[in-house]
C-alpha positions as CSV (number, residue, x, y, z in Angstrom):
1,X,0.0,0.0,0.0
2,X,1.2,3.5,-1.0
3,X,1.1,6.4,1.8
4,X,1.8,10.2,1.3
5,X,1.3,12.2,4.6
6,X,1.9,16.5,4.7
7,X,1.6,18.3,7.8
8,X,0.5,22.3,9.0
9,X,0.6,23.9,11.6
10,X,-2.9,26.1,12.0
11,X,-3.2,29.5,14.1
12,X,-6.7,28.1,15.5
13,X,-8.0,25.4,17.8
14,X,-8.8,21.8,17.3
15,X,-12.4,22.4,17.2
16,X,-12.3,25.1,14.3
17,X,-10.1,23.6,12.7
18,X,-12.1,20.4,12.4
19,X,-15.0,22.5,10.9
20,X,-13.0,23.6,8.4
21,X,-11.9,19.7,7.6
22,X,-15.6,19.0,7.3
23,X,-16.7,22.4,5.4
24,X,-17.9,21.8,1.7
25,X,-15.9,24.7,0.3
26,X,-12.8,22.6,1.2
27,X,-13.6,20.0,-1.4
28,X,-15.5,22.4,-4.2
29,X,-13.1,25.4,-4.0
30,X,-9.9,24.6,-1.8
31,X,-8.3,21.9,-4.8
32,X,-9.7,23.7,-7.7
33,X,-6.3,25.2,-8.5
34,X,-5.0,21.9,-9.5
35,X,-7.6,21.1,-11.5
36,X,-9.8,18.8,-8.7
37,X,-13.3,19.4,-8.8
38,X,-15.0,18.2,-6.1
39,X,-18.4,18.3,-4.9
40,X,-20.9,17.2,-2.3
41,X,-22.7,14.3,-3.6
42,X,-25.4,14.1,-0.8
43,X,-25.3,18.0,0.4
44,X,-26.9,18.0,3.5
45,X,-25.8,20.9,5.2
46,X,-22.3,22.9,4.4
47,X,-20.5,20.9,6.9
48,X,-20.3,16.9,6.2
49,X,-21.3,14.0,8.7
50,X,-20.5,10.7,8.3
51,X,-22.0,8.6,5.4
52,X,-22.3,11.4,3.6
53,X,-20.4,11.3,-0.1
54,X,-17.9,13.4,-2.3
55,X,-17.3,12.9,-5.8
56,X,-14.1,14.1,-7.3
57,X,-12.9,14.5,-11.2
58,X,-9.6,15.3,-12.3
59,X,-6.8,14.4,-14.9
60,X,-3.7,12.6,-14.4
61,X,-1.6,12.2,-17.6
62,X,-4.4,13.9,-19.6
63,X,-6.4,10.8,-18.2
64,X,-9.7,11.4,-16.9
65,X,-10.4,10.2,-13.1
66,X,-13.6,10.1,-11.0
67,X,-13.9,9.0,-7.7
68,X,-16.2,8.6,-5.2
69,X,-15.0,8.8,-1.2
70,X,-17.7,8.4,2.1
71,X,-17.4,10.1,5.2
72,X,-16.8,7.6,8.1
73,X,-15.2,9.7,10.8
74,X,-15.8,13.7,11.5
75,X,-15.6,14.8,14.9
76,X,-12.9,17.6,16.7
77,X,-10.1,14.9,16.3
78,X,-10.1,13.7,12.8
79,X,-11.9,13.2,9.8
80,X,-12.0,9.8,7.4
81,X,-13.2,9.3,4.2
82,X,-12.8,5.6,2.3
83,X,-13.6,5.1,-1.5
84,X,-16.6,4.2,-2.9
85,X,-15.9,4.2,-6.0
86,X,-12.9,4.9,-8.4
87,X,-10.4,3.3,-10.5
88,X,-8.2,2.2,-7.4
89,X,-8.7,-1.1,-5.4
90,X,-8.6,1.0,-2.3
91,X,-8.3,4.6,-0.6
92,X,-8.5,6.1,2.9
93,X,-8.2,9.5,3.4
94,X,-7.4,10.6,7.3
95,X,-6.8,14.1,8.7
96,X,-5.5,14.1,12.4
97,X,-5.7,17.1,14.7
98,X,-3.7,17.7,18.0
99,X,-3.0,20.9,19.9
100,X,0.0,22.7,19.3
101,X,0.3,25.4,22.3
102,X,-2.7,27.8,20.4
103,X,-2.3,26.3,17.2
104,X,-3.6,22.9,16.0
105,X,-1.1,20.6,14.1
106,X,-2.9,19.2,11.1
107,X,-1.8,15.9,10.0
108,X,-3.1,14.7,6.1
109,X,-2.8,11.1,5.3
110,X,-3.3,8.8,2.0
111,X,-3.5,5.7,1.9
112,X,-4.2,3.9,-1.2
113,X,-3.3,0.5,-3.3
114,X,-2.2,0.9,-7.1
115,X,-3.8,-1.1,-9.7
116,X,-2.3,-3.0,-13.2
117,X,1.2,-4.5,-11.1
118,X,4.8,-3.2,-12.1
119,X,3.3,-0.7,-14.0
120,X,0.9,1.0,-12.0
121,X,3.7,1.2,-9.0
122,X,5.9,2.5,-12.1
123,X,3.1,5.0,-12.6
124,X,2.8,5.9,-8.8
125,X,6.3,6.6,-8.4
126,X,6.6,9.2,-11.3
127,X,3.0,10.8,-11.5
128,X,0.5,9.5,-8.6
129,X,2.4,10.4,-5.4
130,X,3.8,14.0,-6.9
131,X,-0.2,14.6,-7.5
132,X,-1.3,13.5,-4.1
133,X,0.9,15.9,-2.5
134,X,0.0,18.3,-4.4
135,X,-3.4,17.9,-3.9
136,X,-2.9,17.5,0.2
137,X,-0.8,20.8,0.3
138,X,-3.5,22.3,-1.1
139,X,-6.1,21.0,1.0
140,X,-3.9,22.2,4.0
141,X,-4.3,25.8,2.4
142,X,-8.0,25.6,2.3
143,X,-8.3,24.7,5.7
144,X,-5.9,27.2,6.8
145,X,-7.8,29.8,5.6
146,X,-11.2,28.9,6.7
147,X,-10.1,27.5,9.8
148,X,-8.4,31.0,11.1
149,X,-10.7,33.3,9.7
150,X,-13.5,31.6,11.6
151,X,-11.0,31.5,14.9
152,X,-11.6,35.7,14.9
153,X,-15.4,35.4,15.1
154,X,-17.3,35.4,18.4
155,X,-18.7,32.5,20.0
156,X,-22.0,31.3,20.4
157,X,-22.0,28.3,23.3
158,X,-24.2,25.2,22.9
159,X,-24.8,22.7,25.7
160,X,-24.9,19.2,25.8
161,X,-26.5,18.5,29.5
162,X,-26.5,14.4,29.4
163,X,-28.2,12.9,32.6
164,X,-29.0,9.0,32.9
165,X,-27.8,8.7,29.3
166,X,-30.1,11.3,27.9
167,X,-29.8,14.6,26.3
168,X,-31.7,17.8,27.2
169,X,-33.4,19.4,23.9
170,X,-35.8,22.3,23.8
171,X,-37.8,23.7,20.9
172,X,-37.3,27.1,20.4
173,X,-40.6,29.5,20.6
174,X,-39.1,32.4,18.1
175,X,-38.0,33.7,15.9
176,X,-41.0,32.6,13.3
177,X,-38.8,30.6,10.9
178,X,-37.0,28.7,13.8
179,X,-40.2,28.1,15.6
180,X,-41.0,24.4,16.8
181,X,-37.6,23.5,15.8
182,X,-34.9,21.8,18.4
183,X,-32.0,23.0,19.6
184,X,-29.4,23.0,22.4
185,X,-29.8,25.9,25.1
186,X,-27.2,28.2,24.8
187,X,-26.3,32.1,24.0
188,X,-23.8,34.1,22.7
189,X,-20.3,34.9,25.2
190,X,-20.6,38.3,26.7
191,X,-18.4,40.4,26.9
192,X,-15.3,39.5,29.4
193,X,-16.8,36.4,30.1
194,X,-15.6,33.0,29.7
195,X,-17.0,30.2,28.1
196,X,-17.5,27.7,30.5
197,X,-19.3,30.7,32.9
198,X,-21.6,31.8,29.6
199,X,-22.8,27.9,29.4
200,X,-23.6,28.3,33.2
201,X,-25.0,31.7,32.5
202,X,-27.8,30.3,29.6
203,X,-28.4,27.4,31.6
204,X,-29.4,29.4,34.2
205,X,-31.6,32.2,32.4
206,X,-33.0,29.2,29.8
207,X,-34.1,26.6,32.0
208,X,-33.7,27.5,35.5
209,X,-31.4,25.0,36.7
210,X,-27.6,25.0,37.7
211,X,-24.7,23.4,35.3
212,X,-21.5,21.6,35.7
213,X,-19.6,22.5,32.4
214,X,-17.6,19.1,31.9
215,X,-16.0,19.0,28.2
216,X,-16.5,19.9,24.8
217,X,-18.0,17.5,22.2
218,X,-18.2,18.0,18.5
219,X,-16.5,20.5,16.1
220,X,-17.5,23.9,15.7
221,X,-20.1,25.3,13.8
222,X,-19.5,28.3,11.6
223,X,-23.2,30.2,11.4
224,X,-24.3,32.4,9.0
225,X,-25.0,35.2,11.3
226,X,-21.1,35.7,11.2
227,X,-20.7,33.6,14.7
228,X,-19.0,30.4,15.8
229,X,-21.0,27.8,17.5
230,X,-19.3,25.8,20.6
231,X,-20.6,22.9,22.0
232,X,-19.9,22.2,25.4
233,X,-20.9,19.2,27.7
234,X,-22.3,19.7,31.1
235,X,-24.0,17.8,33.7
236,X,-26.9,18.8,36.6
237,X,-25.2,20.3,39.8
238,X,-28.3,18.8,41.4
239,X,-29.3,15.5,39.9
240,X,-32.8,16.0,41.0
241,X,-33.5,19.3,39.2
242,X,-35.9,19.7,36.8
243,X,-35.3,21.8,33.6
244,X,-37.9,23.7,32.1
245,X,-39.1,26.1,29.2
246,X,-38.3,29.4,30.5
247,X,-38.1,31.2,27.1
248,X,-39.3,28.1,25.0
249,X,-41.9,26.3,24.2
250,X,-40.6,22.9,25.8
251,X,-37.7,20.8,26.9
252,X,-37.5,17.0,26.4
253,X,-34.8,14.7,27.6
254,X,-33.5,12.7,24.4
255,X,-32.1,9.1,24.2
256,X,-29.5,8.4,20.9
257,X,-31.8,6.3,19.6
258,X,-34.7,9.3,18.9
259,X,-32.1,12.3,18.0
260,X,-32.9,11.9,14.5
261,X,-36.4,12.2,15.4
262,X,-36.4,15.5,16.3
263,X,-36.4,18.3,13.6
264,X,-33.6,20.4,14.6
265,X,-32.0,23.9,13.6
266,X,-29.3,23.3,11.2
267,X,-26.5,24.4,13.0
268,X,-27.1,21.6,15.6
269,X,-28.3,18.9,13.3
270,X,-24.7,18.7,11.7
271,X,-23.5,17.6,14.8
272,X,-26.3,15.3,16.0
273,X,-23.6,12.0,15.0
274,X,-21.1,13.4,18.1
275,X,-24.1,14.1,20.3
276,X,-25.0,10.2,19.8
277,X,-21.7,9.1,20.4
278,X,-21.9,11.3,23.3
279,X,-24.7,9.4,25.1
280,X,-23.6,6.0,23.6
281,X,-20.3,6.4,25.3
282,X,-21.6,7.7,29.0
């Protein structure tokens, strides 16, 4: 099996940088200089989740090549894709994340298996790895950019609150075209005020109970409004306390199993795969 791997060092954390991994625009726009065209084949949301699909075209040696990769892995430590389809017996793409002091080290691996024998190694040795380096410096690039542009917005916190291996949801009462759609609880950071203290903060003001903050789950989620959504994990400081719908219209504890049930706001559906694994894990 053939490997190529490139490395980059990102002025942005883990999380963001994860996002940017996962973004669409990484795919369609980022490689487009090298003549990859790439494009969500499922398009769900702008950010990918798992079993979603990415078709590429290119040329190698003025030969045409398609592809087809899947998205198996995307969380704030790495994403994975595997072939679906293509003109190779196998491929696995993996990006690995790891903090750096305040920068995240971005790790890009290929991993594929060259068809037609002597030849087709022949072929990978002069033309095939020279064009996946290529391709995975330029990927780097495209991250970088997203990734530390996004790093400069202001954060809005989400909360996961998981208690006896369920997840607290509430659907939102306005604005009209979010109405009767799920979300997290959470708010935007105030000014001079840290995260974990705005997740206690919203907690507090949105359902009238008090908050342990105890991790992070999930990538973050670039919104439209020009913000960055943050999820963080937290847990009841009184295990008999009762949430409820201060400024909604209702809260419901979730089990993994019904997530997909509910219909909720974009920004949190994308990472309704890490909030699963969150409860399937506890």
């Amino acid at each position: 099996m053939s490997v190529v791997r490139s490395s980059g060092l990102i002025e942005a954390p883990p999380a963001t940088v994860a996002a940017a991994l996962r973004h669409t625009r990484t795919a369609e726009v980022g490689l487009a200089a090298l003549g990859v065209h790439g494009h969500a084949a499922t398009r769900p949301a702008a950010l990918l989740v798992p079993g979603d699909e990415i078709v590429f075209s290119t040329r190698i040696a003025c030969l045409p090549v398609d592809l087809t990769t899947r998205i198996v892995r995307a969380d704030a430590d790495a994403l994975t894709s595997v072939l679906v389809s293509g003109p190779l017996p196998e491929l696995r793409h993996e990006s690995l994340l790891a903090e750096a002091g305040p920068r995240t080290l971005l790790i890009d691996s290929v991993y594929w298996t060259t068809p037609f024998g002597p030849l087709g190694r022949l072929a990978d040795i002069t033309l095939g790895r020279r064009f996946v380096r290529a391709v995975l410096a330029a990927r780097i690039a495209a991250v970088r950019e997203l990734a530390e542009s996004w790093a400069r917005r202001p954060v809005v916190v989400g909360t996961a609150i998981v208690h006896k291996g369920q997840l607290l949801a509430q659907r939102r009462r306005y604005p009209a075209p979010d109405a009767g759609r799920w979300e997290l609880p959470g708010g935007r950071v105030e000014p001079g005020e840290d995260e974990p203290a705005a997740v206690v903060r919203e907690c507090r003001e949105e359902l009238d109970v008090e908050v342990r903050p105890t991790g992070r789950v999930g990538t973050d989620v670039p919104l439209n409004n020009g913000m960055l959504l943050r999820i963080h994990t937290a847990e009841l400081v009184d295990p008999s306390a009762a949430p409820r719908a201060v400024e909604h219209h209702e809260v419901r504890w979730v089990a993994a199993e019904d997530l997909n049930d509910l219909d909720w706001l974009d920004a949190d559906h994308v990472l309704v795969h890490s909030l699963r694994d969150l409860l399937t894990r506890d």
